[in-house]
Rosetta silent file (secondary structure, phi, psi, omega in degrees, C-alpha in Angstrom):
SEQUENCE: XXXXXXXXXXXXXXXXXXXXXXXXXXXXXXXXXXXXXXXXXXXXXXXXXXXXXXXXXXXXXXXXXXXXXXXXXXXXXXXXXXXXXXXXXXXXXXXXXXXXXXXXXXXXXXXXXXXXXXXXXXXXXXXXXXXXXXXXXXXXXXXXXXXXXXXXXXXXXXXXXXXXXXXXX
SCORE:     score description
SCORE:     0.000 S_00000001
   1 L     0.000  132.093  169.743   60.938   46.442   14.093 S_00000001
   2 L   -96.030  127.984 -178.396   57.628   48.532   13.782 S_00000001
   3 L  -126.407  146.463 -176.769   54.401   47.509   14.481 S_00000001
   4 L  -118.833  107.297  169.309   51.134   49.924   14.337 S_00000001
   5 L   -69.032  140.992  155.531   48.091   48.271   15.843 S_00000001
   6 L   -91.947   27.892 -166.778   44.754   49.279   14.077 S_00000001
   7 L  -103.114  135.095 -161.125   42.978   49.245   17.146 S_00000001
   8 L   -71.048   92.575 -166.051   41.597   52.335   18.285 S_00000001
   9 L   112.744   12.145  169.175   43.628   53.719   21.645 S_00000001
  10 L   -93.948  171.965  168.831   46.481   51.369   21.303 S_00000001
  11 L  -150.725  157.235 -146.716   50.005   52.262   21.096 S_00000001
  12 E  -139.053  156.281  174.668   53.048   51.079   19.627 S_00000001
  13 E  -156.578  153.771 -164.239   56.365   51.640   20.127 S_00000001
  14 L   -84.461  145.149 -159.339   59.551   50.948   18.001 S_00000001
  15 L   -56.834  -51.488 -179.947   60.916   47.634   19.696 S_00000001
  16 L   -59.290  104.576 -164.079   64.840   48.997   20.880 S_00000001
  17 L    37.123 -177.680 -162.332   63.217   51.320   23.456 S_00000001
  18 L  -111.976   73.001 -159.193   60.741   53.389   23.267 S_00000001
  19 L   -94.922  -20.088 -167.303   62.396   56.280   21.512 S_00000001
  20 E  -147.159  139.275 -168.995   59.665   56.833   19.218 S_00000001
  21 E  -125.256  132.142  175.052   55.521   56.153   19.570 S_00000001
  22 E  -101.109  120.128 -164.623   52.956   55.216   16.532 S_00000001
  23 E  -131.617  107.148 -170.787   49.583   55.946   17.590 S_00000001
  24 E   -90.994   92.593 -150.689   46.641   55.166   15.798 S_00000001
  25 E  -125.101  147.068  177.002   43.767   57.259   16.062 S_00000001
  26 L    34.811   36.168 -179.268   40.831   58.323   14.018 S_00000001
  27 L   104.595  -37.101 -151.590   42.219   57.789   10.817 S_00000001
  28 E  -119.998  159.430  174.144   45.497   59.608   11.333 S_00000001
  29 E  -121.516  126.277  171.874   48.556   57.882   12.757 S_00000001
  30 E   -77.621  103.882  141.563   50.265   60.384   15.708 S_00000001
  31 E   -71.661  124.903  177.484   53.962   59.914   16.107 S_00000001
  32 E  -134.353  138.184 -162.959   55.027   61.421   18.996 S_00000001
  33 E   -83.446  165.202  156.327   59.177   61.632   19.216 S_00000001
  34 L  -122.999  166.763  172.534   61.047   61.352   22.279 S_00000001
  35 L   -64.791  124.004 -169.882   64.629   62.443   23.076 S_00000001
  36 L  -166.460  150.392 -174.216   67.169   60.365   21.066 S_00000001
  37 L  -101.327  -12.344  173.020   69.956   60.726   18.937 S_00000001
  38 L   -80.376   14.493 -172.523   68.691   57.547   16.665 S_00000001
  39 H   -60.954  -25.333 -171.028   65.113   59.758   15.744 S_00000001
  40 H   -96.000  -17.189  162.516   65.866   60.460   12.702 S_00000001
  41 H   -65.861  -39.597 -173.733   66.809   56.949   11.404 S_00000001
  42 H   -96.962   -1.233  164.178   63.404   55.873   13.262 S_00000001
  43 H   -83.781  -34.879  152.007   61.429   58.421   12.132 S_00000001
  44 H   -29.895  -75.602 -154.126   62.387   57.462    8.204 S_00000001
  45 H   -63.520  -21.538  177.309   61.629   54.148    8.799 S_00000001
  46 H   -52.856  -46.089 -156.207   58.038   55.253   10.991 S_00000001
  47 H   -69.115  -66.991 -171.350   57.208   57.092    7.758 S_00000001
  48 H   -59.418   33.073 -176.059   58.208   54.258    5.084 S_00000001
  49 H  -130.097  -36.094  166.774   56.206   51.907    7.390 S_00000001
  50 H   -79.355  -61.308  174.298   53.198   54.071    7.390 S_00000001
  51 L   126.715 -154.345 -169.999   52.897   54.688    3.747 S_00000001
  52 L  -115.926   -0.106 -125.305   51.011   57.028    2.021 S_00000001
  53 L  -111.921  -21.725  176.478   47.887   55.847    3.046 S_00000001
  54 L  -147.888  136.553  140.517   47.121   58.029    6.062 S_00000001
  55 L   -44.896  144.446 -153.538   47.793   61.422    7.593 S_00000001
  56 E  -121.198  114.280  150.021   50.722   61.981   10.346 S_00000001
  57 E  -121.251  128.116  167.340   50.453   64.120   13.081 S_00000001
  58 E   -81.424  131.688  128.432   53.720   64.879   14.693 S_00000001
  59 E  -146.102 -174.813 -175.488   54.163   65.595   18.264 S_00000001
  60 L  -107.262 -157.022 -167.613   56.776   65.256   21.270 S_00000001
  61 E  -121.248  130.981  164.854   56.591   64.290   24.883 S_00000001
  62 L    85.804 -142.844  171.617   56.797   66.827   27.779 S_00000001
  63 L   -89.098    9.736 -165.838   58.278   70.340   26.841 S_00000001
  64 E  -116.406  114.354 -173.008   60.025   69.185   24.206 S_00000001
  65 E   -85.568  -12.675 -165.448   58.156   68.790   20.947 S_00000001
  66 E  -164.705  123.491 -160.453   61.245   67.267   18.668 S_00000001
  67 L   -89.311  144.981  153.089   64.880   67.487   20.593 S_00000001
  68 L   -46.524   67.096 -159.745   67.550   69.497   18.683 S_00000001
  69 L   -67.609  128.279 -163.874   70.321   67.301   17.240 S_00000001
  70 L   -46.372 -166.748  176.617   73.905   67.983   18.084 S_00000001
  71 L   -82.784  124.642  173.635   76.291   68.303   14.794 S_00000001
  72 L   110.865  -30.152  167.006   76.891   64.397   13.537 S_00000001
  73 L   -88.184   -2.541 -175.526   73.164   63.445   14.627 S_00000001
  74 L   -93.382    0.790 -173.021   71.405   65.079   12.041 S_00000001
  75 L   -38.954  148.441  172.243   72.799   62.317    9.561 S_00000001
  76 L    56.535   24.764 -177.225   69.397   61.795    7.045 S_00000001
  77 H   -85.636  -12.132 -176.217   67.680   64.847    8.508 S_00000001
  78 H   -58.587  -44.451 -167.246   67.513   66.390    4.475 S_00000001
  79 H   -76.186   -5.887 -178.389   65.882   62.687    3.630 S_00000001
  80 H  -100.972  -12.708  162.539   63.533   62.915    6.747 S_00000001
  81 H   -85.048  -37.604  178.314   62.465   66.101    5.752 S_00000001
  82 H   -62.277  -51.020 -155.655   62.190   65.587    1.520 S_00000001
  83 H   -95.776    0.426  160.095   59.666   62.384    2.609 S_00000001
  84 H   -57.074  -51.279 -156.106   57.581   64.677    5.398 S_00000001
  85 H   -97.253   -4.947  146.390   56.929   67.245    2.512 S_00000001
  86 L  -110.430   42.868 -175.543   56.499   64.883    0.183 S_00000001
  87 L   -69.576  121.793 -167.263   53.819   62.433    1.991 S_00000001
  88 L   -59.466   -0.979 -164.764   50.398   62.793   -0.360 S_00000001
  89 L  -137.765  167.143 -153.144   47.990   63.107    2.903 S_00000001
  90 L   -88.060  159.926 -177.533   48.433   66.561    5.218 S_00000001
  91 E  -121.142  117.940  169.365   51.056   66.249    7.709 S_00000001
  92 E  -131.590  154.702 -173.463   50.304   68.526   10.714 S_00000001
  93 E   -93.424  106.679  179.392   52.795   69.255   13.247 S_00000001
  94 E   -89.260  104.852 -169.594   51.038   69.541   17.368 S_00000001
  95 E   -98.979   83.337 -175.725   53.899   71.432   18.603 S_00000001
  96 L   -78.683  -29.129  177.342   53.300   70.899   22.242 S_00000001
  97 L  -120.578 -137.298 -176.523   56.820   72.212   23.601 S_00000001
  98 E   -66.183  119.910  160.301   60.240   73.561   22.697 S_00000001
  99 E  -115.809   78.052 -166.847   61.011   73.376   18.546 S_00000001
 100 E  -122.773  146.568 -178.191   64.787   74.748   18.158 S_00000001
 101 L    42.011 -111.478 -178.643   66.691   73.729   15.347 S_00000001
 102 H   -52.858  -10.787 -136.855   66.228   70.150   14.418 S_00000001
 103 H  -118.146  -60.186 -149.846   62.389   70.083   16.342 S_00000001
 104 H   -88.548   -8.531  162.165   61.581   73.243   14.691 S_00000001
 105 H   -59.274  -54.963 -176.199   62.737   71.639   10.588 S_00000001
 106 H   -88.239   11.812  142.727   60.827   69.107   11.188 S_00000001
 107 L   -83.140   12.420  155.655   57.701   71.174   12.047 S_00000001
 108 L   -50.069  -93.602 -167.448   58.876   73.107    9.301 S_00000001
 109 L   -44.642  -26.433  171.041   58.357   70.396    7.124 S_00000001
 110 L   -72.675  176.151  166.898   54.599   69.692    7.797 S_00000001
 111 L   -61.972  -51.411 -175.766   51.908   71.230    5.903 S_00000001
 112 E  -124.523  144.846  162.984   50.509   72.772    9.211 S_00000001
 113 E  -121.831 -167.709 -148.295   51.365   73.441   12.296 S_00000001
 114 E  -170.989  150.465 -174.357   49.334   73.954   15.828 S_00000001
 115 E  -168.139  119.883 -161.786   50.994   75.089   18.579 S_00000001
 116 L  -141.710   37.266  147.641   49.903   75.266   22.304 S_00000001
 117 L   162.587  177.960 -169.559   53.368   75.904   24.189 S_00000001
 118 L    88.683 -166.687 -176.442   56.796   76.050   24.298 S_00000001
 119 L  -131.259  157.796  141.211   59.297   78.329   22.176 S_00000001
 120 E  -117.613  126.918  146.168   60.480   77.956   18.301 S_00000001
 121 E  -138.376  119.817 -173.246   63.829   78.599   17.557 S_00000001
 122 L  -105.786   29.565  172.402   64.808   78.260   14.997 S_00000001
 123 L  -150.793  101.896 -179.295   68.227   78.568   14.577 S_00000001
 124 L   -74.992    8.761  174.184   69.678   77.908   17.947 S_00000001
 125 L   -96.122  -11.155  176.426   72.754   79.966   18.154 S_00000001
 126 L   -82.974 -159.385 -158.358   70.689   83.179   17.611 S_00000001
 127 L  -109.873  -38.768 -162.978   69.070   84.785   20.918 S_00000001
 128 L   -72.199   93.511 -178.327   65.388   84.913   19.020 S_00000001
 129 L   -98.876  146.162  173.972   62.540   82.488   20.494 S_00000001
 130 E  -107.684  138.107 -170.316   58.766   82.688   19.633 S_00000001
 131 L  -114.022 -167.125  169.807   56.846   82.029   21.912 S_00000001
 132 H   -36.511  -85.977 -172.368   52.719   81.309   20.918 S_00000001
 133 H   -57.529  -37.685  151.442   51.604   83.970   20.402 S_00000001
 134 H   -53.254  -54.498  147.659   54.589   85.369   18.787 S_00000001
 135 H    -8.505  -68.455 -160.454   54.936   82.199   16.623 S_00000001
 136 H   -76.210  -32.273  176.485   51.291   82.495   15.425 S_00000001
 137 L   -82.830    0.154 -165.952   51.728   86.879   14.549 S_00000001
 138 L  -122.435    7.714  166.236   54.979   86.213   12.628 S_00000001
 139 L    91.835    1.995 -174.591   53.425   83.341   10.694 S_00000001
 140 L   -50.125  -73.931  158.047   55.731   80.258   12.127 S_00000001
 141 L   -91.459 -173.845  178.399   52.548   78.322   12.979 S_00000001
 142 L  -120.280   14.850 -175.583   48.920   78.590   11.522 S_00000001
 143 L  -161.742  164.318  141.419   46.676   77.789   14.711 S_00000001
 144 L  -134.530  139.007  159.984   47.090   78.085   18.566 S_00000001
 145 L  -135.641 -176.330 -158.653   45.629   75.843   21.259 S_00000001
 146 L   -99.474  154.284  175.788   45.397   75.089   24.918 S_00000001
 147 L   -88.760   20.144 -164.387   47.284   71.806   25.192 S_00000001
 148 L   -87.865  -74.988 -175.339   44.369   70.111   26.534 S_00000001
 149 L   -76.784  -20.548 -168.580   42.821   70.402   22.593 S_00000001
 150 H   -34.417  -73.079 -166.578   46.231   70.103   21.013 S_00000001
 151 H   -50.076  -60.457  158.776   45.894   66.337   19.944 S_00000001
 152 H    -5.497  -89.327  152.267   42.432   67.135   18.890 S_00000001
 153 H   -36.412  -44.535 -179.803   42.705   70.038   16.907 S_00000001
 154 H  -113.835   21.914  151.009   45.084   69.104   15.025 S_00000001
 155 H   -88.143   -8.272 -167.858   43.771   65.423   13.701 S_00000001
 156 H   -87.589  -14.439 -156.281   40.778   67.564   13.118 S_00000001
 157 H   -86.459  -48.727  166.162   42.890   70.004   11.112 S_00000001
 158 H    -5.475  -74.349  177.208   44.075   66.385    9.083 S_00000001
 159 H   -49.682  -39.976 -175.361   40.969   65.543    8.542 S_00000001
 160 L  -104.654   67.721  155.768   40.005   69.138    6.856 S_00000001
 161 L  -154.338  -24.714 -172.902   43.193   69.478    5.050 S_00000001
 162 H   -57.321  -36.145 -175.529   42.810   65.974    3.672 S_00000001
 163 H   -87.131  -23.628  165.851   40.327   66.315    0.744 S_00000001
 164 H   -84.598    3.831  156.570   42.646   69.629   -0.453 S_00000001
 165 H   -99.158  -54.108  162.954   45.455   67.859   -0.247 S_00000001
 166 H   -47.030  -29.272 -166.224   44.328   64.910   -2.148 S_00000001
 167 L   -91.356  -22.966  164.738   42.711   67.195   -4.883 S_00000001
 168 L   -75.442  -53.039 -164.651   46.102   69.449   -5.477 S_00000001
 169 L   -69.266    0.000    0.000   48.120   66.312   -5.660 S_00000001
């Protein structure tokens, strides 16, 4: 069961452990994933819980922004990606760590990303990781920040992406 407090600096957490966090701030609700092999069942249901009603910022915990799921664990990641891309308010990705394979589709899958550490790779059997600045010259993400500003920056990016994203739609 999910519950999202609207009170400003609370946090939430889906009830079987705390595999996944709803956070509501400023307007935007932050999910930030932890390592699990159920994320992608509780990140569907995070999403169909928020609605369309607010902007998402994705991020993870630690170095890891979104763990890579073995073969068999990715069940629903096409339908957890199809309702990221199509949620009507911007989706930005705070890519605070490590994004290989599954981590880096669904930061794929936002409108924007941010990025203040860690590697993308995105295919994990090749050899090639990006790191920031590499990420940000080859066009991966669209911003770098210190992770200090990370959350910051990118509800602010939300926030400015929001009225051109409503107005395209």
């Amino acid at each position: 069961m999910l519950r999202l407090d609207e009170f400003q600096g609370t946090t939430s957490r889906v009830e079987e452990g705390i595999m996944l966090d709803l956070h509501y701030r400023r307007g935007v609700v932050v999910v930030r994933f932890r390592p699990d092999p159920g994320l992608l069942d509780r990140l569907g249901a995070a999403l169909a819980y928020i609605g369309s009603r607010r902007s998402i910022v994705l991020t993870g915990t630690g170095a890891v922004f979104a763990p890579d799921l073995a073969t068999g664990e990715g069940a629903g990641l096409t339908e957890v990606l199809d309702a990221l891309r199509a949620h009507p308010l911007p989706v930005v990705a705070a890519i605070n760590g490590d994004a290989i394979g599954t981590g880096w589709a669904l930061a794929e899958a936002a409108d924007v990303r941010v990025m203040s550490g860690g590697v993308i790779q995105p295919d994990p059997a090749a050899a090639v990781c990006y790191r920031v600045r590499a990420a940000l010259a080859t066009g991966l993400v669209e911003y770098a920040t210190t992770p200090a500003n990370l959350l910051t920056d990118a509800m602010t990016l939300a926030g400015r992406l929001e009225p051109q994203i409503v107005a395209a739609g």
